[in-house]
Structure formats: structure tokens, C-alpha cells
C-alpha atoms as a printed R data frame, in Angstrom:
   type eleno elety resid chain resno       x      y       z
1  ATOM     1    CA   UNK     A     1  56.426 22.722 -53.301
2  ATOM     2    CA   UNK     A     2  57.217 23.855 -56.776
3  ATOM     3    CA   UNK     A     3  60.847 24.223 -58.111
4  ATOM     4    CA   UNK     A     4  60.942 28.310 -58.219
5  ATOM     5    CA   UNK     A     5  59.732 28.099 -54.839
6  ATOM     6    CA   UNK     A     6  63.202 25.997 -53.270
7  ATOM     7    CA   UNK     A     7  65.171 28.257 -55.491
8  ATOM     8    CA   UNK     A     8  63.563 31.558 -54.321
9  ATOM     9    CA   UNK     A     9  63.304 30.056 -50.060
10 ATOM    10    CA   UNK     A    10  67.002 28.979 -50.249
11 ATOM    11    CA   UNK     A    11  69.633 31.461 -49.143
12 ATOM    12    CA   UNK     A    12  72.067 32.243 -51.121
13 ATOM    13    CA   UNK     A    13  75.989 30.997 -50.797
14 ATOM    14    CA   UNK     A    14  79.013 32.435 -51.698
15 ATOM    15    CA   UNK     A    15  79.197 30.531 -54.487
16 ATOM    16    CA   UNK     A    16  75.781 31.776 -55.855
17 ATOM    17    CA   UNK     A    17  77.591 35.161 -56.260
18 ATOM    18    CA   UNK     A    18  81.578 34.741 -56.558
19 ATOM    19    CA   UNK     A    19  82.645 37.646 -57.425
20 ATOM    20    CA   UNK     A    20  81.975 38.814 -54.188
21 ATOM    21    CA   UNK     A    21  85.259 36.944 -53.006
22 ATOM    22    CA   UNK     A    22  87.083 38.281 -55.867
23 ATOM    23    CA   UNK     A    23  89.898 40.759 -55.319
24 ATOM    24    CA   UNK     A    24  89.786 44.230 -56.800
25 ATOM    25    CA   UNK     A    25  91.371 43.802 -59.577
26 ATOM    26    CA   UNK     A    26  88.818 41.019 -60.784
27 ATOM    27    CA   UNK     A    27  86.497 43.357 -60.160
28 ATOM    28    CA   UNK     A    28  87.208 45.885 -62.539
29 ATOM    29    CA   UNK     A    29  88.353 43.360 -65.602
30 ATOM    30    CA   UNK     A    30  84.216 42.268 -64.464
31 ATOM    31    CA   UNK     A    31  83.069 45.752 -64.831
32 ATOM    32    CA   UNK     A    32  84.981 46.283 -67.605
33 ATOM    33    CA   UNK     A    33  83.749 43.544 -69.730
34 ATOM    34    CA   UNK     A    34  80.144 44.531 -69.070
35 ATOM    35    CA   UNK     A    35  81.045 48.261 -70.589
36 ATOM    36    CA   UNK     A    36  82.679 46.430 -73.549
37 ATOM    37    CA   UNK     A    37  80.472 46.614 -76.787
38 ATOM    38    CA   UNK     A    38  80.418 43.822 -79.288
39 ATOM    39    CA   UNK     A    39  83.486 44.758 -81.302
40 ATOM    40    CA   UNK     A    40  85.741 44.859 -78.283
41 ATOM    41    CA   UNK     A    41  84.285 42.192 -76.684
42 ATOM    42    CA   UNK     A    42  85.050 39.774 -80.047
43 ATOM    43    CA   UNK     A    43  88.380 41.432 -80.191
44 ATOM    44    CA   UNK     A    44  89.001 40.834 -76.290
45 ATOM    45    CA   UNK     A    45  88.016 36.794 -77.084
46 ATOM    46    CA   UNK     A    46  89.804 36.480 -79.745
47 ATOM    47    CA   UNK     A    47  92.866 37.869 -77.740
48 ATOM    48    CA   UNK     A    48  92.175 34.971 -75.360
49 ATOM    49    CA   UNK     A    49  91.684 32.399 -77.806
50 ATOM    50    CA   UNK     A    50  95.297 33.386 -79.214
51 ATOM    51    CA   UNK     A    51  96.548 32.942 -75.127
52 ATOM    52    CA   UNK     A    52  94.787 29.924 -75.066
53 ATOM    53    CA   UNK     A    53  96.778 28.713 -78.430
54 ATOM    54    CA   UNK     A    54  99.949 29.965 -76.974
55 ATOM    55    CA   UNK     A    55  99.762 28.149 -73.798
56 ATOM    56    CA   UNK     A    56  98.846 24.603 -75.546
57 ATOM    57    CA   UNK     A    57 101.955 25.153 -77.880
58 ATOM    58    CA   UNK     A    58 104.207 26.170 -74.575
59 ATOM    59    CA   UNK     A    59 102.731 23.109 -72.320
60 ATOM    60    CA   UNK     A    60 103.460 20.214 -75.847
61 ATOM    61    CA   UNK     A    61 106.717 21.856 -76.256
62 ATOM    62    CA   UNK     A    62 107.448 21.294 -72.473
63 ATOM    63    CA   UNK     A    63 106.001 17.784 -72.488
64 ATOM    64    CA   UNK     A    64 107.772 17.186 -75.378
65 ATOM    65    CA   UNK     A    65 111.459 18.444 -73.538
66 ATOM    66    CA   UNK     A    66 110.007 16.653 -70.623
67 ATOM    67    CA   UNK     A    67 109.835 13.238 -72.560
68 ATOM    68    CA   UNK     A    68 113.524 13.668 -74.029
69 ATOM    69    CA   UNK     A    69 114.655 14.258 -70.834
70 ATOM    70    CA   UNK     A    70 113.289 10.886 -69.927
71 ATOM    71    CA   UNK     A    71 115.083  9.018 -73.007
72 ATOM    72    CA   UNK     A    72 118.213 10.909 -71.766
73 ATOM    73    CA   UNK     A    73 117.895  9.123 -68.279
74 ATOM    74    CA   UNK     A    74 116.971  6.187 -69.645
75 ATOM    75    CA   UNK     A    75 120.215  6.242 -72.003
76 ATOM    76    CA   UNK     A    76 122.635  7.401 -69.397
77 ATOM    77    CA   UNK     A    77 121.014  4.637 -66.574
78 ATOM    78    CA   UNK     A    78 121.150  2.163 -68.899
79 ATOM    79    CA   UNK     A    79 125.047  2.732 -70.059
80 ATOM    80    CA   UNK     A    80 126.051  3.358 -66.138
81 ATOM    81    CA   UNK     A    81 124.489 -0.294 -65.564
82 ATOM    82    CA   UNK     A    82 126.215 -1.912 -68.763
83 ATOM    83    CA   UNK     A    83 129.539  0.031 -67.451
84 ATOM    84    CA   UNK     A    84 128.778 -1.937 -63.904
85 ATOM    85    CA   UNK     A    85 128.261 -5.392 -64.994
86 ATOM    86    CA   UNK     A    86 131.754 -4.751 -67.406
């Protein structure tokens, strides 16, 4: 049995075609895209690559306040143990 035969005898799963489980919404950003021509499609990527940016810079300032926040414990932790053993 040859390879395009398995693919083409096998039935098809809901992951094989996900945006059949997509809400409507989905649907029509989907649709949309596919009406899109070249321009707006670069323009629409570019727009995402500009999220994407936006979201690294939010999630290393939060790590960031995250890791003071840890020094801060530490500080406090360690002065309410040296004012215990005083």
C-alpha cells in the first residue's frame, strides 16, 4: 500500500480540519484573511509582529518586577530572622 493511498483511506479527524470547532468569530478573521491581498496581508503581519514585540517587552518587564519582588522577600525574611535571634 502506497503512502497517498493511507492518506486518501483514512478518515478524517477534527483535527484534520480545525476550524470547524472554531467559534464564529474565528471564522470570519479566517475568511477575512483569505480576501486580504498582499498589501494588507503584510500590513496585517506586521501589526502582529509589533503585538508580538509588545507582549515580550510586557512579560520581561513583569519577570523583571517579579524578581524584585523576590529580593524584597528575601530582604525583609532575612531582617525579621536577624530581628529574632537579637
Amino acid at each position: 500500500m502506497s503512502l497517498s493511498q493511507t492518506t486518501t483511506d483514512r478518515c478524517l479527524s477534527s483535527s484534520d480540519i480545525p476550524w470547524v470547532l472554531d467559534p464564529p468569530e474565528r471564522l470570519l478573521e479566517q475568511a477575512d484573511l483569505l480576501c486580504m491581498n498582499e498589501r494588507e496581508l503584510l500590513a496585517y503581519c506586521t501589526d502582529l509582529q509589533q503585538e508580538a514585540q509588545s507582549l515580550r517587552q510586557l512579560l520581561h518587564v513583569s519577570v523583571a518586577q517579579l524578581a524584585d519582588l523576590t529580593v524584597q522577600q528575601r530582604q525583609q525574611l532575612r531582617q525579621t530572622r536577624e530581628r529574632a535571634a537579637a
